[in-house]
Structures are given as C-alpha cells and as structure tokens.
BAVEXSE-192719 format. One line per field, with one value per residue (C-alpha): residue number from 0; y, z, x. Coordinates in steps of 0.1 Angstrom, whole numbers, plus 5000, padded with zeros to 4 digits. Each point is the difference from the previous one (the first is absolute). Layout:
// residues N
n	c(NUM,...)
py	c(Y,...)
pz	c(Z,...)
px	c(X,...)
***
This chain:
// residues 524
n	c(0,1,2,3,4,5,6,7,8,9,10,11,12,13,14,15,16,17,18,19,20,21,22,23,24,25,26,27,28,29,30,31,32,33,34,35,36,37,38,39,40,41,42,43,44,45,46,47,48,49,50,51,52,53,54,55,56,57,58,59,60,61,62,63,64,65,66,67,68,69,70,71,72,73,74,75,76,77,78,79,80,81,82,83,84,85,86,87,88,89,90,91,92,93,94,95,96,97,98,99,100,101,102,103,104,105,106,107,108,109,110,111,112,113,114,115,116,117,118,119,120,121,122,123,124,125,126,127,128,129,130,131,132,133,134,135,136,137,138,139,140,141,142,143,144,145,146,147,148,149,150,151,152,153,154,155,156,157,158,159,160,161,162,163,164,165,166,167,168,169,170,171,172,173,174,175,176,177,178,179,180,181,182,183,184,185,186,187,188,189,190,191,192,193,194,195,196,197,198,199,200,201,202,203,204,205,206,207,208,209,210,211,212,213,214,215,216,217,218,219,220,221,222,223,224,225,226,227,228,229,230,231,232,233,234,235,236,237,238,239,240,241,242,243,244,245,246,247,248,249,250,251,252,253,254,255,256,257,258,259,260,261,262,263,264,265,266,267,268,269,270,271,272,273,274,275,276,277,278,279,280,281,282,283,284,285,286,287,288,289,290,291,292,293,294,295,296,297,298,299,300,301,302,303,304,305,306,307,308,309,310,311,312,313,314,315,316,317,318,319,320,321,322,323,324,325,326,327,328,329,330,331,332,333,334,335,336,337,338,339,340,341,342,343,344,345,346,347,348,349,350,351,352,353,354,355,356,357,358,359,360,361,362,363,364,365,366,367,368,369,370,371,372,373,374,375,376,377,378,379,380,381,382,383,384,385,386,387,388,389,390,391,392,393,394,395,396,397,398,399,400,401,402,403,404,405,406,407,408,409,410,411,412,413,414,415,416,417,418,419,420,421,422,423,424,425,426,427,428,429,430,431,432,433,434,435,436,437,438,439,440,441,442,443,444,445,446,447,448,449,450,451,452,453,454,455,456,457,458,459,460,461,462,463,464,465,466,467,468,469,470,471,472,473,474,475,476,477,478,479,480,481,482,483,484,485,486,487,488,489,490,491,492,493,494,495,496,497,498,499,500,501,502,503,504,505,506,507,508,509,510,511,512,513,514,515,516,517,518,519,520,521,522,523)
py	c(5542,4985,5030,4986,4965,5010,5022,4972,4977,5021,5005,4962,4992,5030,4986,4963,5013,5020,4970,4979,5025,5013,4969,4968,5006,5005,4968,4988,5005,4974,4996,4965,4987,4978,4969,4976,4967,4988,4968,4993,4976,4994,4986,4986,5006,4981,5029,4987,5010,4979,4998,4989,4972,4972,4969,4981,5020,4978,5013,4987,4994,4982,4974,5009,5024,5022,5031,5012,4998,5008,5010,4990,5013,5036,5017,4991,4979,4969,4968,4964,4969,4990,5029,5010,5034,4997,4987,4998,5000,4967,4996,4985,4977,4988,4991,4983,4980,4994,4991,4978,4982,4997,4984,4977,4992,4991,4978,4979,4992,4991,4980,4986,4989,4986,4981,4983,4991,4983,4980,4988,4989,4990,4974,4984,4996,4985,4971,5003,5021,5030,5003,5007,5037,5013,4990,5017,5032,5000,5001,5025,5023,4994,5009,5032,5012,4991,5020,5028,4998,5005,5032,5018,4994,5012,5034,5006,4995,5028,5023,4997,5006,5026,5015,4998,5022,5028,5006,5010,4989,5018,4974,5014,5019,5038,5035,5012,5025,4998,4999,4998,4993,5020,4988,4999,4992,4972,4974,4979,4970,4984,5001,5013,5001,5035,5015,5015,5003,5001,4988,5004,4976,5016,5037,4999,4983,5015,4993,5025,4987,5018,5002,4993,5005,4976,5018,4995,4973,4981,5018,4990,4969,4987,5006,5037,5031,5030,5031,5019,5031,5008,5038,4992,5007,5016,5005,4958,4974,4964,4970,4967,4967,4985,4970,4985,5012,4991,4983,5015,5027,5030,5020,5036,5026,4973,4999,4969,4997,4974,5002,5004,4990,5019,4991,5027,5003,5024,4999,5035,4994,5036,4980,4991,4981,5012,5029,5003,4994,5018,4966,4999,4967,4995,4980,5008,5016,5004,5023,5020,5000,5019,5017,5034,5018,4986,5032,4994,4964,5019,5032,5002,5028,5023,4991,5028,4993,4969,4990,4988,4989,4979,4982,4989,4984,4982,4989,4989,4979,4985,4992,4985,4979,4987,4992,4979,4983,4993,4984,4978,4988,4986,4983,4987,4987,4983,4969,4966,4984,5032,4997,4999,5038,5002,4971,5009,4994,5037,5000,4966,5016,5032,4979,4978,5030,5018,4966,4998,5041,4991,4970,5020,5025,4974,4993,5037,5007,4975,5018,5024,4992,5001,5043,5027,5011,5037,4993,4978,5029,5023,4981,4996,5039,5001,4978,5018,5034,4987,4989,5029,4991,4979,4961,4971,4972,4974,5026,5010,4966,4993,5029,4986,4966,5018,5022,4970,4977,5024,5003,4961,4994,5030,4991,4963,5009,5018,4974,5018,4981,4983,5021,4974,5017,5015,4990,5029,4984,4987,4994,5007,5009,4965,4990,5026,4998,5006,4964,4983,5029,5019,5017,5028,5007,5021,5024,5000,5037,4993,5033,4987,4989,5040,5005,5020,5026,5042,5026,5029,5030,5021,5034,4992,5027,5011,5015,4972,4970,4963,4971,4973,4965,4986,4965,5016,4975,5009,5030,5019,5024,5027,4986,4970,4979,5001,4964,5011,5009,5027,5027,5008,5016,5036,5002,5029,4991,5021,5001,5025,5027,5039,5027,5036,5007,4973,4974,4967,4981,4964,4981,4987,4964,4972,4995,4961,4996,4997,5018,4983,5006,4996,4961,4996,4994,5009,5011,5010)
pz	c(5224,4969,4978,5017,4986,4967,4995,5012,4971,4974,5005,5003,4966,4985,5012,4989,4963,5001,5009,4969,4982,4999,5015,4995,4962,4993,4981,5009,4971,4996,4979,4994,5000,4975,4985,4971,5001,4981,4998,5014,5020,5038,5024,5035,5028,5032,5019,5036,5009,5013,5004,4972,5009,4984,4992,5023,5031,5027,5035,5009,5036,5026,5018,5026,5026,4997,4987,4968,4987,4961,4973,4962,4989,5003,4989,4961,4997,4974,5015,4986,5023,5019,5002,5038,5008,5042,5023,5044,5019,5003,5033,5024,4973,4994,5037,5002,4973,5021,5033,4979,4989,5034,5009,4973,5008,5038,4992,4977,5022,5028,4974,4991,5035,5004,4970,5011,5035,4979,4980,5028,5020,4967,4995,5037,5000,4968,5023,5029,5024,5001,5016,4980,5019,4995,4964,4999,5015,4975,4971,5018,5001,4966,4984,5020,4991,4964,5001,5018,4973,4973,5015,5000,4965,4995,5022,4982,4966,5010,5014,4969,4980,5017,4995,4961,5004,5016,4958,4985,4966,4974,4991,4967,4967,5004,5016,5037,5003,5041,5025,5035,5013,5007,5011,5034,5005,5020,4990,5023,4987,5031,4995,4965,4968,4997,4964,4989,4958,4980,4963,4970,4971,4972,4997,4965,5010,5030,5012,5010,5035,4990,5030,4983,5017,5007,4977,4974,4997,4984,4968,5002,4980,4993,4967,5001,4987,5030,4994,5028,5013,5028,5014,4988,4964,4995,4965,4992,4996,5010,4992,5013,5003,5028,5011,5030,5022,5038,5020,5034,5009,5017,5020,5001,5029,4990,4963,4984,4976,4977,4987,4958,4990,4968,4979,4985,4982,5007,4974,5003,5041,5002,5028,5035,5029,5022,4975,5004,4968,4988,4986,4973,4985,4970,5008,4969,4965,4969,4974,4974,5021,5004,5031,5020,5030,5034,5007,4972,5018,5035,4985,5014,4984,5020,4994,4980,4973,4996,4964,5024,4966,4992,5027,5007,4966,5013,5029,4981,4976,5036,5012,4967,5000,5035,4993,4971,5016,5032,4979,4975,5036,5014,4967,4999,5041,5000,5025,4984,5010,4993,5001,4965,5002,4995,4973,4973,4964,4994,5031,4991,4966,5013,5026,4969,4980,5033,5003,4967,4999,5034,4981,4966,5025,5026,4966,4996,5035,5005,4978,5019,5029,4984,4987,5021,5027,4990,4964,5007,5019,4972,4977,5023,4996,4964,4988,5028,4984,4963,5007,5023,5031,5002,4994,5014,5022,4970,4970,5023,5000,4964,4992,5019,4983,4963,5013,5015,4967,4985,5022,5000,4972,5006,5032,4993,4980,5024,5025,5030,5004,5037,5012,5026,5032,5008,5025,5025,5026,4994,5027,5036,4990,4986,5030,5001,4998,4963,4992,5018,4998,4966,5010,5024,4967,4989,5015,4992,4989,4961,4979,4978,5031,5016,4985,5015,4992,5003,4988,4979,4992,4969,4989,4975,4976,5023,5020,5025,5015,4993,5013,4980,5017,4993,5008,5014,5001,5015,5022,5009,5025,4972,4973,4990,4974,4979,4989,4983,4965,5008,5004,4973,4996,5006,5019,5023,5035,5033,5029,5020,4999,5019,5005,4989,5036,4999,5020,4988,5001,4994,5027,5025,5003,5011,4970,5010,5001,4965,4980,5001,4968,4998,5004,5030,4988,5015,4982,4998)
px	c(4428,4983,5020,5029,4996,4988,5028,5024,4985,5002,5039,5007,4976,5025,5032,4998,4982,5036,5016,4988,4999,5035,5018,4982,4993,5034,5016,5040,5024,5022,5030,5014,5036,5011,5019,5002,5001,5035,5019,5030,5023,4989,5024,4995,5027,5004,5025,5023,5031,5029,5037,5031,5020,5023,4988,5021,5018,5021,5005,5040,5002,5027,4994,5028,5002,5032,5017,4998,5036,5001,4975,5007,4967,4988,4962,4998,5029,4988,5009,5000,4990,5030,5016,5009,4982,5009,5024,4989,5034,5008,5020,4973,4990,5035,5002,4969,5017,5029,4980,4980,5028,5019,4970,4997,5037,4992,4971,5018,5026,4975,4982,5033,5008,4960,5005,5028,4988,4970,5023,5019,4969,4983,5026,5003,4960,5004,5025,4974,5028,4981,4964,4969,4996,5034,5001,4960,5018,5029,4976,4981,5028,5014,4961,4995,5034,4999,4965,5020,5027,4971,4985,5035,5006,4967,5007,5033,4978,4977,5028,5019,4968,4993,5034,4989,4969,5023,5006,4967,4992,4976,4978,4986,5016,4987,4999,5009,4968,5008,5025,4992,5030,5033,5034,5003,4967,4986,4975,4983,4982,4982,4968,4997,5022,5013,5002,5027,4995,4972,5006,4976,5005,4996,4984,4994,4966,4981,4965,4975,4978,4967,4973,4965,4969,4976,4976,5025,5012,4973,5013,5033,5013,5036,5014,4990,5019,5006,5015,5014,5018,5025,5007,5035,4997,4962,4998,5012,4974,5009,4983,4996,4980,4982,5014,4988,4972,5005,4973,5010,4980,5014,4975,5007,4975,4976,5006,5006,5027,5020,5039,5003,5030,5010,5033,5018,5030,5029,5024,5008,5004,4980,4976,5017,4985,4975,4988,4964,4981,4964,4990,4964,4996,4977,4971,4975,5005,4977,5012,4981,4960,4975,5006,4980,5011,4986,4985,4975,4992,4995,4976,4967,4983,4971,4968,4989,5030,4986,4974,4973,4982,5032,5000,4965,5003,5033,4979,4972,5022,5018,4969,4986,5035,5000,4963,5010,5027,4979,4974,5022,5019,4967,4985,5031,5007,4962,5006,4987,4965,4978,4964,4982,4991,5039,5003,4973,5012,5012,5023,5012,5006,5017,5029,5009,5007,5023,5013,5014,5006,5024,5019,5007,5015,5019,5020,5005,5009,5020,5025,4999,5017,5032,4993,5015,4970,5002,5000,4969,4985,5012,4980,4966,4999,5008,4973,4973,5009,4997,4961,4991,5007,4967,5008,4985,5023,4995,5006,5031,5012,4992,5024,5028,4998,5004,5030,5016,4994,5017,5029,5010,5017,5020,5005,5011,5028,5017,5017,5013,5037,5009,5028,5018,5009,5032,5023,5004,5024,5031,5031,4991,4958,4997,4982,4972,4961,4998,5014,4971,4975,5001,4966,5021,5019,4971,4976,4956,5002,4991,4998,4975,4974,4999,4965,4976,4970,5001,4981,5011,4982,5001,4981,4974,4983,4976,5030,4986,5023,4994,5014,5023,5004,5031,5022,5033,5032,5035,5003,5038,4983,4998,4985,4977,4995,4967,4987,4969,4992,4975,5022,5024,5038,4996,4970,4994,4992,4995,5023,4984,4976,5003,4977,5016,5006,5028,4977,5008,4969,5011,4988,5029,4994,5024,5024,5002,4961,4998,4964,4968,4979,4962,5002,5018,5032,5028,5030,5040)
***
C-alpha cells in the first residue's frame, strides 16, 4: 500500500515539473498593429431621415355636397389663383335658389299686407277710434313679419352663396401634385370638407421634415448647413440649411423625437414631394488637428506588455502631485481664529506670502477666462512636461501668469466684431419663438468645450509599452482630436496587440466607458 502512494507521488511531482517546464515557461509572442497620429479636418454629423415637401401646399376642398360636373385642372397642370379648376352640377343649388326666392317673394307680400293693417290702425289710435290692444296686436304683427321678411333674404343669400361654391377656385399660384377627384364623382361635405386638389406653390423651394432624436438634438442649431441624399438620384448631394426646429415632440415605440425643418432649393426641380431624404447636418468642424484613431483611445494592453518600471515612476510623480496639491489647498483653506500654535511669526510670515502669491495670480487668471478650455489645458501639460513633470501648485501658477503677460497685448489688439443677428422669419414665420426667444436659435454643443482626457500607448526602446496621457477635443466616431503637446505629428501609436496564433489580446471593454489611467481619471 505505502509503494502505492509513493509511486503515486512521484508521478504527480513529474507531471506538474513537465508542466512548468514545457508550458508555463513559455513567454506570448505578440505582434503590435499600428497607426500614426496625423492632422487633419474632423467633422461632426447629426444623421435623421425625413420626407421632401413644398414650402407651402393647399388642400382645395368644396364646401357643397354634389356631383362632380367638369375638371379644368388635371395632375401637374400649373394654375394661378382664381383660376377655376372644378365645377359640382349645379341643378339642386339653382333650385334652392329659386325656393329661396319664392319664399322671399311670399313673405314680402304678407309683410306688405301686415304693414298696412299697422298703418291703418296706427292712425285711428293716433284719433283715439282704435283701442290700445288692437293697435298693440297690429304692431305685433307688423314686427314679427318684418323679422320673417329678414330671415328669407337671409336664406336666399346663403342659397345663392352656396350656388357660388358649386365653382371651385384655386386659391394660390402653383402646381397640381394631386387629384382626388374624377368627374362624375360625388362629394359630400356634411361633416367634413372633402378634398378634391392639392396645390404646391412653388417647387423650386422644398423643405425637408427631418426626425431627430432626442439624443440629438441638443446639437442641432438654426442657421446650420445639411447635406442630404434621396434613393432617386444616389450619386447627387444636396444641401440645405436648418431653418426652424419644432417644439412638438413626436414619440415614436417610446422614442422621442422633434421635426427639423431644412430649406433646400430646387432649381433644377430634380427633388419632388414626399421623397425621403438621408439627411446629416454639420454640428462641429475643426480643420487641420491633431487627430488618432479611437482604437488607440480604447487599447488596454496585457499586463505583461506593459514597462512596469515606467509606470511606478508615473505613480510616484501622481502621488508626489496630488500630495502637493492637497497640502497647498489646506495651508491655504485655514478657517480664521486659530490658536497661537497656528499663528507663530513664521506661519504668519508664510500666509502673507500665499496671500500675495494668490493675488499676482487672480490678475493672471482672470485673463483667463476668456482662453479656449482646451488650449488652457493644452498649455497646463506643456509647461508640466518642460520642468519634468514635477512642479509645485505655486510655481504652476507663477508659470501661467508669465504666459498670460505675454499673451495680452496680443490679445488686446484683436477686437472680435458684434455680428448683429439675422432675421430668419419673414412672411407667415414672423410670429415664431425666435422673435421673443433668440436663445432656441442656437444649440449648447460648442466644438471648442468637447475636452476630455485618454490614454495612448506607444512602444518605447525597451520593446516595452508606456502610456501617454493626453487632452482629446472633438470626436466624429472615427477619429479624435489631440489637444496636447506631448505627442507630436507622426508619432507611432498602438491599436491593438496579437499573439502569432491570431489571438487578439486587447482587452474588450465598453467603448463608451472611457480609460482610466493611474489617477483615477476617466477618459474618452
């Protein structure tokens, strides 16, 4: 039995020395892809879809019941206002007319006859021969039927009017794009206005109702350029500018959206109504930046790629950083009414001195305020890097105050000029929010304020990846824009990283999560 176990041991010890000794030992080729950084133009999309339509489109209806008698207008037929594009058979009409009028006839003679009764008994109450009640009943009489006499004029006014809307009229100059109506054909109008035409005014300029999404249309402003496509003509761009954005929502299996109006012109006519349009409007440019692929942002290397020596120096001058700036932000936030420990001469000393450090740099600060955010950031990085990454909060701040002294004077000469605002409306929009409320003219997405932090890794000498913290600006889903200084034109940067069986070992992560370097911070 003891042989037994013995024997058992001896081939387990044997197996896992084979183990580590053919398997474990055995380091992971990798091979790296990738990519330079380059400049270039970055351009932010806000895509929707919607429908072509003319600017102004009337639906021509009847007001009558009857039978469709004639047509003057057909599909496409151009038609100025006044012009008569349908005629309803007017035979029942043109007897209303006629009873109406029969009528009128036999109320006036009964009104005749009252009125002369009146005027007879007017006159002998007038010589006290007639008695106060007949001469009240005579007047009695001679009111009602005068009132009767008044409501057949007033029927044979709306049986003659009504004989008039048996002849439609087009109310506009434009196009027929629809018939409804054939002759023949009858219309009834009692509860609703039938139509029978509908007439666009002018299809040389259409609209475009693009559905945004709630997500959206945050970024969307009026003023701004869209380009679009319709399955009509596939290889033609069209263009356009945003002209109103409607308040109503419309909510869509639970999805908010809003209605862009986009105008277009359509000189060549090419674009007809109710075309469906592959709308992108421009929300965000910059041309000629430093820009890297997203993939580079979103690479997290294995931790054997990694120069662990590299980054515990990175942590170490974090750490030595946040120290710094934790200490300089208490000596700074001491409350008043300290015990004397707190107030000897050398403390008193040392708050005078960050007192006057933080007014020198309240005059540099404040002209600040009115630099672009990333270029500020830009700058932070810049002046860290050129004093080796170690600086103290005052020198920092000292540093600023010379840059900004000497940006003023170039800054004062340039005066940005007012440019008044524009008056979108005109005609029938001259009534619309943007002449009380300017504010829904334009949208908060700013190009210049999408800063943010990332992390980009390039292959030093050692054949070892280290990190590069950057400030990224504008992103177009492909690409994003590099703020930062410490990475140059050209640079080589990894995307991804696979092992010669094909494995690719980049580690999935959420692409909207953003990277988190050593510090905590979270980037795009």
């Amino acid at each position: 039995m003891k042989k037994i176990f013995i024997v058992s041991a001896i081939v387990i010890a044997l197996v896992v020395s084979a183990y580590f000794l053919f398997f474990n030992g055995k380091e992971t080729a990798y091979s790296f892809r990738m990519d330079k950084v380059s400049k270039g133009d970055l351009t932010v999309f806000v895509t929707a879809t919607g429908t072509l339509n003319a600017v102004t489109s009337v639906d021509v209806g009847t007001q009558v019941s009857g039978i469709i008698s004639k047509l003057y207008a057909d599909f496409n037929s151009i038609v100025k206002a006044g012009d008569i594009i349908a005629q309803i058979d007017p035979t029942f009409l043109d007897q209303a007319v006629k009873d109406a009028q029969a009528n009128l006839d036999r109320v006036q003679a009964q009104f005749n006859e009252t009125e002369r009764t009146y005027n007879r008994t007017k006159t002998l109450f007038e010589k006290n021969l007639e008695s106060q009640a007949n001469y009240d009943a005579a007047l009695a009489n001679y009111e009602g039927d005068k009132a009767s006499l008044k409501q057949a004029q007033a029927q044979l006014d709306k049986a003659k009017l009504n004989l008039q809307y048996a002849t439609i009229y087009t109310p506009i100059n434009g196009v027929v794009i629809n018939r409804q109506v054939s002759v023949g054909q009858t219309v009834a109008a009692s509860f609703s206005s039938p139509t029978l035409f509908t007439i666009a005014n002018d299809l040389s300029k259409m609209q475009v109702e693009a559905t945004v999404d709630e997500s959206d249309i945050g970024s969307v402003s009026v003023g701004q350029q869209a380009t679009f496509t319709v399955d009509a003509y596939p290889n033609d761009n069209f263009s356009g500018t945003v002209s109103q954005i409607r308040l109503a929502p419309q909510v869509v299996s639970n999805v908010v959206n809003y209605t862009v109006i986009i105008s277009v012109e359509n000189d060549e006519l090419k674009l007809m109504p109710g075309m469906t349009a592959n709308v992108k409007v421009l929300v965000g440019e910059k041309k000629n930046v430093l820009k890297v692929s997203n993939l580079a942002l979103r690479f997290q290397p294995p931790a054997e790629l990694v120069d662990s020596a590299k980054m515990k120096e990175m942590r170490e001058m974090f750490r030595a950083r946040a120290k710094d700036e934790t200490e300089n932000g208490q000596q700074e936030n001491l409350p008043a009414g300290r015990n004397n420990s707190l107030t000897s001469a050398g403390t008193q000393k040392k708050t005078e001195q960050q007192g006057k450090a933080r007014s020198e740099r309240g005059s540099g600060l404040q002209f600040a305020g009115s630099i672009d955010k990333g270029k500020f950031q830009a700058m932070r990085d810049s002046i860290l890097k050129a004093h080796g990454g170690k600086m103290s909060r005052e020198e920092m701040m000292s540093e600023f105050k010379k840059a900004f002294d000497k940006m003023k004077p170039s800054m004062q000469k340039v005066k940005m000029p007012v440019q008044p605002r524009q008056q979108q409306n005109s005609g029938v929009n001259q009534y619309t929010i943007l002449n009380n409320y300017p504010q829904y003219e334009k949208s908060s997405f700013v190009p210049a304020n999408q800063v943010g932090r990332g992390r980009l890794w390039i292959l030093n000498s050692k054949g070892k990846l280290e990190p590069v913290f950057v400030r990224t600006g504008l992103n177009d889903g492909k690409s994003t824009e590099i703020i930062s200084d410490n990475i140059k034109d050209g640079e080589q940067v990894v995307l991804g990283a696979d092992t010669k069986e094909g494995q690719n070992n980049n580690q999935n992560r959420n692409p909207f999560a953003g990277q988190r370097d050593d510090r905590g911070f979270r980037g795009r």
